[in-house]
Every structure is written in C-alpha cells, then in structure tokens.
BAMI-75424 format. One record per residue (C-alpha): x, y, z; residue in one letter. Coordinates in pm, whole numbers, padded with zeros to 5 digits, always signed. Example, Ala and Ser with C-alpha at 12.3 -4.5 7.8 and 13.67 -1.06 7.14 Angstrom:
+01230-00450+00780a
+01367-00106+00714s
//
This chain:
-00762-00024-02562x
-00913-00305-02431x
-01300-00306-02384x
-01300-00446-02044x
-01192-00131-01752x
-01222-00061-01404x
-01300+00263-01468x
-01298+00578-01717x
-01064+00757-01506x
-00691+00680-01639x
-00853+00450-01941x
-00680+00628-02207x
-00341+00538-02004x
-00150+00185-02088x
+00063+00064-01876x
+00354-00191-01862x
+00387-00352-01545x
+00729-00592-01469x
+00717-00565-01126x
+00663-00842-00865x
+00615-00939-00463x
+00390-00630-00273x
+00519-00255-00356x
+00531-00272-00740x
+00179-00431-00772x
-00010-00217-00488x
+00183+00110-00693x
+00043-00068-01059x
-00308-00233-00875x
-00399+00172-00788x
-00403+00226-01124x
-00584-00046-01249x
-00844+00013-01007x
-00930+00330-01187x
-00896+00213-01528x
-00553+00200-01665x
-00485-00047-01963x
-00218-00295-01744x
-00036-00525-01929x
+00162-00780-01630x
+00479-00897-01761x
+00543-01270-01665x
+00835-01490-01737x
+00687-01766-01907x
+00720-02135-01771x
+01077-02273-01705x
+01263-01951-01682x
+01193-01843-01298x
+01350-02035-01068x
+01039-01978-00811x
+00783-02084-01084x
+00661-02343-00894x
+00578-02122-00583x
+00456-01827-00827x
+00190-02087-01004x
+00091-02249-00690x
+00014-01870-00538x
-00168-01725-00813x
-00517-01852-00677x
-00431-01685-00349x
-00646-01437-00209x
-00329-01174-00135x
-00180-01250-00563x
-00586-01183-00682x
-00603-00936-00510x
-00296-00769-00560x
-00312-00803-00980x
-00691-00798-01038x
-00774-00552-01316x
-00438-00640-01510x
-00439-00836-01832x
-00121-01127-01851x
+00097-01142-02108x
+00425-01420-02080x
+00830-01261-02204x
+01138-01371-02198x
+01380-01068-02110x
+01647-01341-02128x
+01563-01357-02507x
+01651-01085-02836x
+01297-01152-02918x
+01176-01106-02626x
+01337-00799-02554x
+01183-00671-02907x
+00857-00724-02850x
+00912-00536-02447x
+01082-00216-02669x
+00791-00232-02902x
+00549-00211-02615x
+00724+00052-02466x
+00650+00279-02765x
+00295+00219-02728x
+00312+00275-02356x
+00228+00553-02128x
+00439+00414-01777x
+00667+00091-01726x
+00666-00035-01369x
+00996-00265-01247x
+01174-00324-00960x
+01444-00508-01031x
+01804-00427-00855x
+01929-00080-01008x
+02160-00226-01226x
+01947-00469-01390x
+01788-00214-01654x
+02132-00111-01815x
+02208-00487-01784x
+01903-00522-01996x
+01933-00234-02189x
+01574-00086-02079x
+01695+00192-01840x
+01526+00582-01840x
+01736+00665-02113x
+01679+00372-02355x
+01316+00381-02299x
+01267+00767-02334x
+01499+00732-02669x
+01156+00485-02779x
+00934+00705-02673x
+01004+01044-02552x
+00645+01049-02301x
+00776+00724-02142x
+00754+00729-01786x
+00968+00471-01607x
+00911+00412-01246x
+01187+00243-01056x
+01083+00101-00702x
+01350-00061-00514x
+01485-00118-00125x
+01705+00140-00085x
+01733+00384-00370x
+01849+00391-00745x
+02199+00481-00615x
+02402+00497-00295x
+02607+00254-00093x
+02299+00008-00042x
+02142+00013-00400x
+02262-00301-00495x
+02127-00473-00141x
+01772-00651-00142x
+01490-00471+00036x
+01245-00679+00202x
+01005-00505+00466x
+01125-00615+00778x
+01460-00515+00677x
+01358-00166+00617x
+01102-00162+00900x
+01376-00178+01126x
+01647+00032+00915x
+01339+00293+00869x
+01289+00326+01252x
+00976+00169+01268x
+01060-00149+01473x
+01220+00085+01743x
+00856+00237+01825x
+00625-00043+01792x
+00558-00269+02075x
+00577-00218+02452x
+00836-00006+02676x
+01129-00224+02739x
+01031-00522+02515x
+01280-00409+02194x
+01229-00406+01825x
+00884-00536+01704x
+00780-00594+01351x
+00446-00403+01233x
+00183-00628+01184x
+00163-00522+00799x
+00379-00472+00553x
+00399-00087+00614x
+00718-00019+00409x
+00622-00221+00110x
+00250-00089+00099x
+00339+00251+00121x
+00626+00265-00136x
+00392+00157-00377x
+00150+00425-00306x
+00422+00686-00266x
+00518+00578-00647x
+00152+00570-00786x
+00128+00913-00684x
+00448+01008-00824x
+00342+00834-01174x
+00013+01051-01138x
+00219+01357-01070x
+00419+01259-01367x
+00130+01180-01614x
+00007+01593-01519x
+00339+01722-01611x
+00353+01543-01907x
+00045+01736-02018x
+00248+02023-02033x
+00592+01944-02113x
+00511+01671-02343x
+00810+01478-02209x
+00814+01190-01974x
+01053+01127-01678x
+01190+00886-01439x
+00983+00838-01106x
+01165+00632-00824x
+01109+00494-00525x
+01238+00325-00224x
+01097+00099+00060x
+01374+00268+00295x
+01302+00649+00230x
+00890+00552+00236x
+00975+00413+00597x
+01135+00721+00668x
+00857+00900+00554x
+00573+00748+00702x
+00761+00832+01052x
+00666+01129+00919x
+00548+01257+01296x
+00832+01118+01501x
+01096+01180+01280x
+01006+01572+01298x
+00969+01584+01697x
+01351+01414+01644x
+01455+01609+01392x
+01356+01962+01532x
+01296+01927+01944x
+01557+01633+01958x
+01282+01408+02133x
+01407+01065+02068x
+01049+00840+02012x
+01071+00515+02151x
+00839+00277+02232x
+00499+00350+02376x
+00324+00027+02371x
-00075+00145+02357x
-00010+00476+02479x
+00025+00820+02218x
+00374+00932+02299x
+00262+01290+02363x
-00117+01284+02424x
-00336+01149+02731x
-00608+00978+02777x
-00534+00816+02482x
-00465+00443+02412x
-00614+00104+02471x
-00796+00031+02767x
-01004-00289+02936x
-01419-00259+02961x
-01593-00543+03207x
-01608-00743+02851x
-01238-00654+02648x
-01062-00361+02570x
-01134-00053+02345x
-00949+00259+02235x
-00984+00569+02394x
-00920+00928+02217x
-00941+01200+02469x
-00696+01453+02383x
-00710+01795+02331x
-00898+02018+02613x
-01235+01984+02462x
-01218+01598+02433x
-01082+01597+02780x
-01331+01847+02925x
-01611+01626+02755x
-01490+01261+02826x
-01511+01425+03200x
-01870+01560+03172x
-01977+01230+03030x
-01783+00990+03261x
-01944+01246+03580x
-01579+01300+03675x
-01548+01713+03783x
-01268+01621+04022x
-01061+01573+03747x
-01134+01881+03569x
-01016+02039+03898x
-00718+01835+03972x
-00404+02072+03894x
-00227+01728+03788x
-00413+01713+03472x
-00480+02102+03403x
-00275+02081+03066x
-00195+01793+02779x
+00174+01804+02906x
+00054+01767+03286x
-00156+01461+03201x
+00090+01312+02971x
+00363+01359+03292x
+00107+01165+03525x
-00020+00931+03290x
+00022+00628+03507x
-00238+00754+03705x
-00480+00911+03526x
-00497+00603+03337x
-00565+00402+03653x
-00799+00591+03775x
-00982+00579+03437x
-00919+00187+03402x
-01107+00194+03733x
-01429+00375+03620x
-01460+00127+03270x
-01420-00187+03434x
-01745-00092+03543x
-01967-00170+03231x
-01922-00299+02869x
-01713-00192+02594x
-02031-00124+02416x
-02176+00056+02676x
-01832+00279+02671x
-01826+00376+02302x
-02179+00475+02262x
-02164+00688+02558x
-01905+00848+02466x
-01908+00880+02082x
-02232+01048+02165x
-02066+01271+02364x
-01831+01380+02083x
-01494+01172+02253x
-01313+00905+01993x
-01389+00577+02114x
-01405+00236+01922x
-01378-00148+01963x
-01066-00368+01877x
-01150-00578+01634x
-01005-00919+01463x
-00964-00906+01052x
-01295-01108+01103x
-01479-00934+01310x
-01369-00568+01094x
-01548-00688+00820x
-01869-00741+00999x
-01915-00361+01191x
-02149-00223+00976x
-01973+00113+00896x
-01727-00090+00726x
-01943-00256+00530x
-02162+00039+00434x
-01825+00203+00287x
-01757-00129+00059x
-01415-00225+00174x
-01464-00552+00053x
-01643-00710-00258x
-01720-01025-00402x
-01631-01047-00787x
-01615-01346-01040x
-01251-01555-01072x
-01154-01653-01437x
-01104-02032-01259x
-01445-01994-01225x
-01601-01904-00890x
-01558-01584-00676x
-01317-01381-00465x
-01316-01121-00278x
-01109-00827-00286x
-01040-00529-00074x
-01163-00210-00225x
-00977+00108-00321x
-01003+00316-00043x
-01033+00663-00190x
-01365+00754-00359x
-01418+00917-00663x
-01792+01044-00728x
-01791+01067-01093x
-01543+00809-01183x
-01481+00605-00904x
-01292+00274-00880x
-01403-00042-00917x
-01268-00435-00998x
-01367-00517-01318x
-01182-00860-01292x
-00962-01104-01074x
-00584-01174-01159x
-00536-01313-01500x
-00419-01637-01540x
-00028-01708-01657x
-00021-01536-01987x
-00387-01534-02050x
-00368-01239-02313x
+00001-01300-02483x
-00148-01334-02782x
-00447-01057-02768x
-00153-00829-02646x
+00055-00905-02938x
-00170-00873-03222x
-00299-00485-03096x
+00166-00462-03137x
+00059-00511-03520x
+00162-00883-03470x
+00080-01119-03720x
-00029-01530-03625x
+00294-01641-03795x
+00462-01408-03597x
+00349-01475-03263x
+00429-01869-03396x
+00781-01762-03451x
+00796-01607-03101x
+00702-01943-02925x
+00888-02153-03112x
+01195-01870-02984x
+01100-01931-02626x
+01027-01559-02643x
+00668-01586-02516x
//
C-alpha cells in the first residue's frame, strides 16, 4: 500500500473507484478520509466527450474536495488492454465503486459475477438513479429528478407556493453515504464468510429514505405532509422567527421546552391559556401563538434571544450564510473546515468528515490528484514492467 494515508482505520483496504459526478465520490471520499488505498479510474484524454469540462473543473473547490485522498490512475474501458489491466486490479482489490447505467457492466463484462469469479472477496457497489432493476433502471438519475420523484420537493418551501428544490443535493449526498455504509457493512461480513457481495444503491430509494419521518406519519396515520414553509409540521413554537435585527430559529417543543421558553420569556398567561395546554392544542392555534411570540422578539436582538434562552435550556440559534457558518466559533472549534496543500501548488480547503473517531480519526492527507498522476506508480505495484506500461500507451490503454 501506498505510504501516504488519511488514516490507519480502513488502510489495509484498496479500493477501485470508477464512479463520477456527487454520490459515487462522497460514498468512495468517506473512505478515503479514513484511510482506504483509492485508486480513481479516469478515462484518459480524448475518450470523454465532457473532457474539456472535466479538466477545466478539476481545480474546483467542490472536484478537490470531493476526490482528495484518492490517487489517479488514466484507462480505457473502451480498450482489451485496458479492460486487462481493470480485471487485474480487481484481483488485488478489496471494493469497486461505479455507477454507470445497470446495463453497462455486462456490456463491459465487469458485472458482480465476473468480478467475484476474479476474486471471490470482491465487493462491487452499484449506485445508480433508480435501482439495478425495475421499469426505470435504464433512466438517468440526477437529483432534482429524484428530489421531486422522492417526495422531497412536495414539502420544502412555503404553503401554497408548489414544488421547491432543496438547497443541496440531498438525494445524491445521501446515496453515497447510504452505500459507504453498506460497503462497511459488507467489509464486516466478509470477515466471516470470507466471500464478498454486491452492495447497491439508488438516489430514488435514499430520497425515500431520508423522508424517513414523513413517509411513516403517511404510511401508518395516513397524514399526507405537505408543505410547511418554516414551521415543524407537528410541533409548536418551533420555526423561524424575526428579532429587532433578523430572524433566528426557535425550538420550543415538548412540555418542558415550552414550560421553560415561558418562564424565561416572563409569559405565565400562556402556561394558563387552555389554547396551548398540549403540543396538539398549540400546533391547532399556531397562527397565534406565533404572533403573539413574534410580538415579544421584535423587542430586542437576535443575540439577545439565543443567549437568553439557550441558557435557559430552549433550542435557539442564528441563521447564518455559508460565510458567516464558518466564522461562529463552535463550528470552527469542531474543524469543519481545513486548509491543506494542492499538488498545483498552493492550498485548499476542504470540508471535514463529520464523524469523529478518537483513536483513528479522519483526516485529508492530500487534495485531488491530478489527471492520471499515479498510472504508472499504480501499474508497476500490478507487477507491471516499464516496457509494459510503454506497450499500454502506445495501445491508447492508459
């Protein structure tokens, strides 16, 4: 393995990563962070059709930090030699990552079964829009698509204003977590069968997932969620409102946040009003509870609002721009974000891995690679020799 890792965590682990756009490098990028051996499989020049776009975005902030960790090396699928060198890999491997349409790895002749009959403790994961079969598994997922197939469009924004798009890509981001975990789950099994398997994923059943809360009140009390705008569909006070200053969230459900954000505001006569004497009661006379609050915070600062009550035990916080989140100093105690040198030379920044690991935590060992940076480092630890690796450029495989 290479000497250069993120972390000792999953460094005994190699794996082979062909996937591309957002959910197969934020599923591959999780495991990189804690130390995988990734090798990123690129087309080399001329053979994408988007190569000028895919160079020109590689010095990005969103590409570095999306394939920092991973080592490059350049393959023509299109080629026999290319494909060799891929099946050779594979029985070195731990995990391949792709997603390609469904029917591209038979095409190819790299699907579960050809890969396990390489190396029986392969694990393949397969992430793709809408399943590995099905009516829509030959379609093209992109995340607005399946935001709004998933639900998710149909609950985001204001009462009466129709669909709205999430302001992040919540369908991509999460199907590549969903399938890092199931490549984890994988990797323990594998410790006792001995045998690998095939892990897939979709952007459309992660959607459904992650409407993990109002898909259940559907499901099982036929409550239809629709849009609430700032407002928690089924708990008040809770939602955005306006200080003197801006506005702030408010998280006062629950009868003890409710009796407390009272006490603190000096408000008994609500305690006492029979209007709000339950959850249900103040969700069914929302409109004016939340007046009547509004009232009482136009009063002072948004500051002055979450200290008070923070230190009266009721969830309160600012609303922040991207710029101004990285500035509040609890985020930057936690080290969401760190500076790290670019192989262009330079720095960029990257947004840390957001679960912590005391003993072998996380960390960015390097930025992106550049376009096929380590072909030929990759190649000779394959038992490649120079005139080999000469007779694989001069095939266009590499």
């Amino acid at each position: 393995m290479p000497s250069l890792s993120a972390s000792p965590a999953l460094r005994r682990f190699r794996v082979l990563d062909l996937s591309r756009v957002r959910a197969g490098p934020t599923c591959v990028r999780m495991l990189a962070d804690f130390g995988a051996d990734v090798i990123r499989i690129e087309p080399p020049p001329g053979i994408d059709p988007n190569e000028a776009m895919f160079a020109a975005d590689r010095w990005s902030g969103d590409f570095q930090n999306l394939n920092r960790n991973k080592r490059s090396l350049t393959l023509n699928l299109k080629k026999p030699e290319g494909l060799a060198v891929l099946k050779r890999l594979v029985a070195g491997a731990d995990v391949v990552v792709e997603n390609w349409r469904p029917d591209v790895k038979a095409r190819l002749g790299v699907d579960y079964e050809a890969l396990r009959a390489l190396n029986p403790r392969i694990i393949l994961a397969s992430i793709s829009g809408f399943g590995q079969s099905g009516p829509y598994a030959s379609r093209p997922g992109f995340d607005q698509i399946v935001q709004g197939m998933g639900g998710l469009m149909s609950v985001t924004g204001l009462p009466g204003q129709g669909p709205v798009r999430a302001g992040l890509a919540v369908a991509d981001s999460s199907t590549g977590l969903y399938a890092a975990i199931g490549i984890l789950t994988a990797l323990l099994e594998r410790e006792v069968s001995g045998q690998g398997q095939w892990v897939h994923a979709s952007l459309l059943h992660a959607q459904v997932a992650m409407m993990d809360f109002q898909a259940a009140r559907y499901l099982n009390d036929g409550d239809i969620p629709r849009q609430e705008g700032n407002d928690h569909p089924t708990s008040s006070p809770m939602g955005l409102f306006q200080a003197s200053d801006g506005p702030f969230n408010l998280g006062a459900s629950g009868e003890g946040n409710w009796k407390r954000f009272c006490e603190a505001l000096g408000r008994p006569g609500w305690l006492a009003d029979p209007d709000y004497a339950t959850e249900k009661l103040r969700v069914s006379h929302r409109q004016r509870l939340n007046q009547e609050i509004q009232d009482v915070f136009m009063t002072a600062t948004v500051a002055h609002w979450v200290e008070l009550l923070n230190a009266a035990g009721v969830p309160a916080g600012p609303v922040y721009t991207v710029p101004q989140m990285f500035e509040d100093a609890q985020i930057r105690h936690l080290g969401a974000a760190r500076r790290c040198d670019a192989w262009q030379g330079g720095e960029r920044t990257m947004v840390t891995q957001p679960v912590t690991l005391e003993r072998t935590p996380a960390d960015i060992a390097r930025t992106a690679p550049g376009w096929g940076e380590h072909t030929d480092e990759v190649l000779r630890e394959a038992g490649y020799g120079e005139n080999d690796i000469r007779r694989l450029r001069d095939a266009g495989a590499i």
